[in-house]
C-alpha positions in Angstrom: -21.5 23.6 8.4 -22.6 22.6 5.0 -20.3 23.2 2.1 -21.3 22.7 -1.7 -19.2 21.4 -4.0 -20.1 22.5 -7.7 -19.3 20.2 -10.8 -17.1 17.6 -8.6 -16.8 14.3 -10.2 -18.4 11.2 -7.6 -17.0 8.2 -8.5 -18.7 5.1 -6.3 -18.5 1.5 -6.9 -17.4 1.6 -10.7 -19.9 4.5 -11.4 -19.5 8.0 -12.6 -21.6 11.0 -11.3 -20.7 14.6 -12.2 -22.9 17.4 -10.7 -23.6 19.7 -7.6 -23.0 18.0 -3.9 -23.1 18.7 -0.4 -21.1 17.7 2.5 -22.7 18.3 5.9 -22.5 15.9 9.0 -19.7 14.0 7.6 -21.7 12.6 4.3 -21.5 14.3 0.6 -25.2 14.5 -1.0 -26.6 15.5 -3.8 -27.3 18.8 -3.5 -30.5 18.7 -5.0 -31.8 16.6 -1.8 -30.1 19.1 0.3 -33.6 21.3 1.5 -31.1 24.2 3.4 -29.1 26.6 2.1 -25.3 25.9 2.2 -23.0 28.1 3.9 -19.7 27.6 1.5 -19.6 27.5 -2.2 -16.6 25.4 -3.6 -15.7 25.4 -7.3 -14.7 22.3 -8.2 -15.1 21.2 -11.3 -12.5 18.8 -13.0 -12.2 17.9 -9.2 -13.0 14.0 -8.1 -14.3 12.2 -5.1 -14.4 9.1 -3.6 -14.6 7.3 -0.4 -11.6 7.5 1.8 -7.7 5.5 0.3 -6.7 2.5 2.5 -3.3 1.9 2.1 -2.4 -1.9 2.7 1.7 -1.7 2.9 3.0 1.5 4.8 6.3 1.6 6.3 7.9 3.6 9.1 11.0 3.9 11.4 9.9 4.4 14.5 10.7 2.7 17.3 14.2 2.7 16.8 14.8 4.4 13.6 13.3 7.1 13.8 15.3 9.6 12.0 13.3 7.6 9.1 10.1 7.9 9.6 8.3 8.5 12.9 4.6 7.8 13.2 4.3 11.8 13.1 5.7 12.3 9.5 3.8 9.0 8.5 0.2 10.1 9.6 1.4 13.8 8.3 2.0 12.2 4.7 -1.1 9.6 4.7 -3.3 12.5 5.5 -1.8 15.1 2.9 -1.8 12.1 0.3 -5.3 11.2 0.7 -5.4 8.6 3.0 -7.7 7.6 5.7 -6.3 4.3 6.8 -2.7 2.5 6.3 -1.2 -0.8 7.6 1.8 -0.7 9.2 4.6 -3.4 8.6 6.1 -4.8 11.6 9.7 -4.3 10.7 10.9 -1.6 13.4 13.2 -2.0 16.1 12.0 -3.5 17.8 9.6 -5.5 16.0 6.1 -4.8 16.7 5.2 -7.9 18.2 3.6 -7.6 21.5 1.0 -5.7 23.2 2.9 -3.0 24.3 4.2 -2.1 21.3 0.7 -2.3 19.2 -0.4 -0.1 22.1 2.0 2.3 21.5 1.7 2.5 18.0 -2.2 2.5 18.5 -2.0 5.3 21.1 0.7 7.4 19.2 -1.6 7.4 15.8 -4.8 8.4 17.8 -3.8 12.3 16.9 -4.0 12.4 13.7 -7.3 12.0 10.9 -5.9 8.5 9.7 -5.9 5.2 11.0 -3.1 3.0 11.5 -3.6 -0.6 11.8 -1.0 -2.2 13.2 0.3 -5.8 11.4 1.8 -7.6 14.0 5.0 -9.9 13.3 4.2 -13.7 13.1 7.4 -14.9 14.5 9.8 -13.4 17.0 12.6 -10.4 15.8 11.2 -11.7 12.2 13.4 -14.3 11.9 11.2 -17.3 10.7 11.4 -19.7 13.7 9.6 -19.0 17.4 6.2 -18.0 17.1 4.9 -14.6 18.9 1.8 -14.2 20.9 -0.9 -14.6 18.4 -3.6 -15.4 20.5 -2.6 -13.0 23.0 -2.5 -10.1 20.4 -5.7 -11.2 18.8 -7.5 -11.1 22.4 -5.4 -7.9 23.7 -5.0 -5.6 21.6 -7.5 -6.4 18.8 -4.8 -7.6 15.8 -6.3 -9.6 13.1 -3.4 -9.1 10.4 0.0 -10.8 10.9 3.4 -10.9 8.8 6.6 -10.6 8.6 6.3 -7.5 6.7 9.2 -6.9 4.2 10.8 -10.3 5.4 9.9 -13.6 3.6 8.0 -16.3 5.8 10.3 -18.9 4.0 10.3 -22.0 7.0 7.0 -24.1 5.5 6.7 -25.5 9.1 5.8 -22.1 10.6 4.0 -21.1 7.7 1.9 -24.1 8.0 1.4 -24.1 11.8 0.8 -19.6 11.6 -2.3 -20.2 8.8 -4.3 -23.1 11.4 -3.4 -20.6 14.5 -5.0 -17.6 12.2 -8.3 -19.6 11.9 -8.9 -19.5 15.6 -9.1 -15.7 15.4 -10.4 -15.3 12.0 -6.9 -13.4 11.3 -5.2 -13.3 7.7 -1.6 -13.9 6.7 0.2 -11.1 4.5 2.4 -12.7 3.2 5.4 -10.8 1.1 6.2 -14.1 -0.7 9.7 -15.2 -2.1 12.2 -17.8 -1.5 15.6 -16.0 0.2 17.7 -18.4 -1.5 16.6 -18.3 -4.9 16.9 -14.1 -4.2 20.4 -14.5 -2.3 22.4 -11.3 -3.1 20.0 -9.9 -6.0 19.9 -6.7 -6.9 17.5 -6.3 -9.5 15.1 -8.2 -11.9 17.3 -10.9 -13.6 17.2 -10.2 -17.1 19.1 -9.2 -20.1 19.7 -5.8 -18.6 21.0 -7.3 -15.2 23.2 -9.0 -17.3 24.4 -5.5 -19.4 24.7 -3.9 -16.5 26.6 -6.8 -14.3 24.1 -7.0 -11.6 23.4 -9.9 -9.5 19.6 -10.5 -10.5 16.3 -11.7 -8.5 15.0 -14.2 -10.5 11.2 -14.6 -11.0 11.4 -17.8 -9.9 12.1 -17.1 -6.5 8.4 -15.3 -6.1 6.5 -18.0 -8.2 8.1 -21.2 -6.0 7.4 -19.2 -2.6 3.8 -18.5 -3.9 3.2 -22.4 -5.3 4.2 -23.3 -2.1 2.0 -21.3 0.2 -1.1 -22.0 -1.9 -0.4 -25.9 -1.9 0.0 -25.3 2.4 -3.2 -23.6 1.9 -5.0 -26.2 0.2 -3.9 -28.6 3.2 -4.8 -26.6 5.9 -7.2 -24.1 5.1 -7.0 -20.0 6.3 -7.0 -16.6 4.4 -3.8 -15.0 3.0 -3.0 -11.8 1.5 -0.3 -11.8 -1.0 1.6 -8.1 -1.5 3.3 -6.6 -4.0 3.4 -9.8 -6.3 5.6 -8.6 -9.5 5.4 -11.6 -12.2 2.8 -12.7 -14.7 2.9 -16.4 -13.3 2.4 -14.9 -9.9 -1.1 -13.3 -11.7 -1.9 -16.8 -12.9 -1.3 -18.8 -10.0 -3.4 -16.4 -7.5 -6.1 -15.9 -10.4 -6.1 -19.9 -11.0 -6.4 -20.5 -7.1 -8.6 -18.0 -6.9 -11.2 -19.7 -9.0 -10.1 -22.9 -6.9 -12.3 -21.4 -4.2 -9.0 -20.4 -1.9 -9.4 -17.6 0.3 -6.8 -15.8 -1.1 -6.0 -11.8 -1.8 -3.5 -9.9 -3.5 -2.0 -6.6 -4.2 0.1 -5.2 -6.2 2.8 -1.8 -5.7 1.8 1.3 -8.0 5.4 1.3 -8.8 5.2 -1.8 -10.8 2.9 -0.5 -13.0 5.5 2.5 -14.0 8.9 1.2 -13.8 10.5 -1.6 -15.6 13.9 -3.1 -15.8 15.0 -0.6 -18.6 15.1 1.9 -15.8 17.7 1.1 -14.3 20.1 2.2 -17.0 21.4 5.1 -14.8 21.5 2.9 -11.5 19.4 5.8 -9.8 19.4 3.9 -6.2 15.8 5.1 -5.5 14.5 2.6 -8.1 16.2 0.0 -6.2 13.2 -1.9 -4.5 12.1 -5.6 -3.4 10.7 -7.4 -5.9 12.3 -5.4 -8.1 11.2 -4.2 -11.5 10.4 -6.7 -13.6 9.5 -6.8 -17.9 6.9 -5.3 -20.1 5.3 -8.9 -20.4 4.9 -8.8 -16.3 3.7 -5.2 -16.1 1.1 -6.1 -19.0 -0.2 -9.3 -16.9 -0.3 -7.3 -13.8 -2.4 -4.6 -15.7 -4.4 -7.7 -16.9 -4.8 -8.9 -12.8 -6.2 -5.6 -11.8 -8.6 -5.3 -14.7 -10.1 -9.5 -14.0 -9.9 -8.7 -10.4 -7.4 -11.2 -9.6 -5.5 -8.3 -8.0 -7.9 -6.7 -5.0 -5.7 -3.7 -4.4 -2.7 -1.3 -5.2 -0.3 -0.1 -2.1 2.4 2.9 -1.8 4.4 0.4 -0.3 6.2 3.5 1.2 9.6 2.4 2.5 11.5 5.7 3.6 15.1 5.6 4.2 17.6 7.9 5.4 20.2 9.7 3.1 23.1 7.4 4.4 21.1 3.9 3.7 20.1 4.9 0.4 22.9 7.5 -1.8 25.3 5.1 -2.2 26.4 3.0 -4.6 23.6 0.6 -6.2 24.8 -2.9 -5.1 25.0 -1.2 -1.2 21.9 0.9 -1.5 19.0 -0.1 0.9 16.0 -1.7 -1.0 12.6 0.7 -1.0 11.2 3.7 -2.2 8.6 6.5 -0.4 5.6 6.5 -2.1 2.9 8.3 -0.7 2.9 11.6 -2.0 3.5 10.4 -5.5 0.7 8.0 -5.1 -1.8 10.3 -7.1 0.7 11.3 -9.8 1.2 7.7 -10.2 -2.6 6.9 -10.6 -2.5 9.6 -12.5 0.0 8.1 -15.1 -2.8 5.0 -15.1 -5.9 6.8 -15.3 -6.1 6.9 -19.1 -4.9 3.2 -19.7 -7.3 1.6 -16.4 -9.8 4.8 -15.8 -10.1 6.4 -12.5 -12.9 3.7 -11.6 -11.2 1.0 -11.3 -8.2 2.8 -9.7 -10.7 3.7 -6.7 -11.6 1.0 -6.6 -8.3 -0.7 -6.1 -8.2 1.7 -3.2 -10.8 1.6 -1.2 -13.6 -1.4 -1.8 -10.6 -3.3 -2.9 -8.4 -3.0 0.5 -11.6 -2.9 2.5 -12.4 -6.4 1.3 -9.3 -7.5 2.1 -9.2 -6.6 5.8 -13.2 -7.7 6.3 -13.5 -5.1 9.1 -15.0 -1.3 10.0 -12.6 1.1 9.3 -12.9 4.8 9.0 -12.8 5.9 5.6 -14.3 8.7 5.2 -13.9 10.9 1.2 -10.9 11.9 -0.6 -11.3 15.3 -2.8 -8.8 15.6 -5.1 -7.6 17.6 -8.3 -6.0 15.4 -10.9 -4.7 18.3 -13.0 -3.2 20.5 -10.5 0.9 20.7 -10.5 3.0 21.0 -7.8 6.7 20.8 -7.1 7.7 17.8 -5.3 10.3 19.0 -2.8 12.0 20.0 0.9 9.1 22.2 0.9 6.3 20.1 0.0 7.3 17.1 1.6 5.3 15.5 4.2 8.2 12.4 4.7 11.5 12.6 6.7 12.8 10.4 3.7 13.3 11.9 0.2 14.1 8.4 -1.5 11.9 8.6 -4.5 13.0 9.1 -8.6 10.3 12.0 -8.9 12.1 13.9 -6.0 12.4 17.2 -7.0 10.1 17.4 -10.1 7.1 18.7 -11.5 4.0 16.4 -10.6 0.3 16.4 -11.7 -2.1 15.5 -9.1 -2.9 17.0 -5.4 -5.2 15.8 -3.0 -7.8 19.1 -1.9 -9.8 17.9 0.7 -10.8 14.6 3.2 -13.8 14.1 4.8 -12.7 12.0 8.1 -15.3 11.2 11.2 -17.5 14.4 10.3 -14.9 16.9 9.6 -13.9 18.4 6.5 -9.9 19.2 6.2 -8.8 21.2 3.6 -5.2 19.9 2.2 -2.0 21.3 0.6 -2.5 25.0 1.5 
């Protein structure tokens, strides 16, 4: 079936293109290299495409906490969001880190248009000292991405001994880098307003020494690492100085960031509660900065839902993380004017497809950016509601996705 799409908006690779285009047999054409007739007519100006999101940091509950988030909701809220692939932290229960569990995780995803790539945990429950199966989960089940997910890999001897096993199986570290110590008992960015509002803070030093100390284990040993959701403007700087080093290094960065600061956290709402936490203007600006030089490959949801008891509590007991998939294109949204929507894509998919170096099924994302909807009970794709724009009016929605030759229609 061949459907045009009239006045849609192609953005490709940094470049604009506004006119008339087909889809048929998976692809979108020009339509004016289309010889047949097509058998749908879409309106869509104002209406931009692009290949399909990837999503580097997705979280869900299940196994084990499944009230959460099972793989269900989660492929449910990729898909409505405009994603075509996500990877998966490790940090269920249990932890995802043999075969069996990849498997299952693997097999479970295989109905539904979006592709879950499992990132397997590096050392056993998580906890930093015995070492899982890498080889055996490299050779078995097909992983090439390891981490500890939302934990810090904070023991250097592992860390070292993890990067040389990854170069057997051309794997990559993701490393969620900070030192546990220096972070011990935070609660938010430590600051002047921790300090007005008597909060324990998370100083930026416990990102930057975690991250000096990775790259200098780097530089001994070789390997590729992805750092996520680095918050500081040193953090910029060091990845953008080692960068130019010749280290095979990546990094992204959570959309949140780029919204929040600090000065939010006036009202102690606990959905802005998050790891790292918001930081200062001056960090947001050099993160902007990172995404614009591309020191920064990629922006991620890092979509951490949690249940009603975990998270509506008082601040200092609230769990850390916030859902994020659904408000991922009102967030770009808020972005588009000060980045433009071409580097944003790009950020989303060349960006995260770099980082994984491998085939995955993109596909193209169709999307309105001035449509409002009402982001609620009803419109929620997610078993977990903890998110500040909960409830509210948001600008944004996702039309269509173009995934292994079919063309879904979205949000109806």
């Amino acid at each position: 079936m061949a459907v045009l799409f009239k006045g849609l908006r192609w953005i490709h690779k940094g470049k604009s293109t506004i006119g008339d285009f087909i889809f048929d047999n998976g692809e979108i054409i020009p339509a004016g290299s289309y010889d047949s007739s097509p058998t749908e007519t879409i309106i869509a100006e104002g209406w931009i495409c692009s290949e399909g999101w990837v999503d580097l940091r997705v979280s869900a509950g299940e196994p084990g906490h499944e009230h959460k988030e099972t793989i269900e909701s989660l492929c449910n809220s990729l898909n409505v969001s405009g994603f075509s692939a996500a990877v998966l932290t490790p940090n269920t229960d249990p932890v995802i880190e043999n075969k069996g569990l990849v498997d299952f995780l693997l097999s479970k995803s295989k109905a539904f248009p979006v592709e879950i790539i499992p990132q397997a945990a590096v050392t056993k429950g998580t906890q930093g000292e015995d070492l899982t199966e890498i080889l055996d989960l490299h050779f078995q089940s097909g992983v090439t991405i390891f981490g500890e997910g939302k934990v810090s890999l904070s023991n250097s001897d592992r860390y070292l001994k993890i990067i040389q096993y990854l170069q057997r199986v051309n794997g990559i570290l993701f490393d969620h880098a900070y030192d546990p110590l220096l972070a011990i008992f935070g609660q938010m960015h430590e600051g002047e307003v921790s300090t007005q509002l008597g909060m324990k803070g998370i100083p930026r030093l416990a990102e930057e020494v975690a991250i000096q100390r990775n790259l200098e284990l780097l530089r001994y040993a070789g390997g590729r690492v992805h750092f996520q959701t680095i918050s500081t403007a040193k953090s910029v700087d060091l990845i953008r100085q080692a960068k130019k080093e010749g280290l095979n290094i990546t990094a992204d960065v959570s959309i949140y960031q780029l919204i929040f600061n600090d000065q939010d956290l006036f009202d102690f709402d606990p959905n802005l509660k998050v790891n790292p936490p918001f930081r200062e203007k001056e960090d947001r600006e050099a993160l902007i900065e990172g995404l614009k030089d591309g020191t920064i490959d990629a922006l991620v949801s890092n979509h951490q839902p949690e249940d009603f008891d975990s998270k509506f509590m008082e601040f200092d007991l609230a769990a850390f993380g916030m859902t994020g998939l659904q408000t991922f294109l009102p967030a770009l949204n808020q972005l588009q004017e000060e980045l433009g929507w071409e580097l944003l894509l790009e950020k989303i998919t060349d960006g995260p497809a770099k980082v994984l170096d491998s085939k995955i099924s993109r596909g193209f994302t169709i999307f309105d950016p001035k449509e409002k909807w009402i982001y609620n009970e009803d419109s929620n794709h997610s078993l977990a509601s903890n998110n500040p724009w909960f409830g509210k009016e948001l600008l944004g929605k996702v039309k269509y996705r173009i995934y292994e030759g079919n063309l879904l229609k979205i949000n109806e």
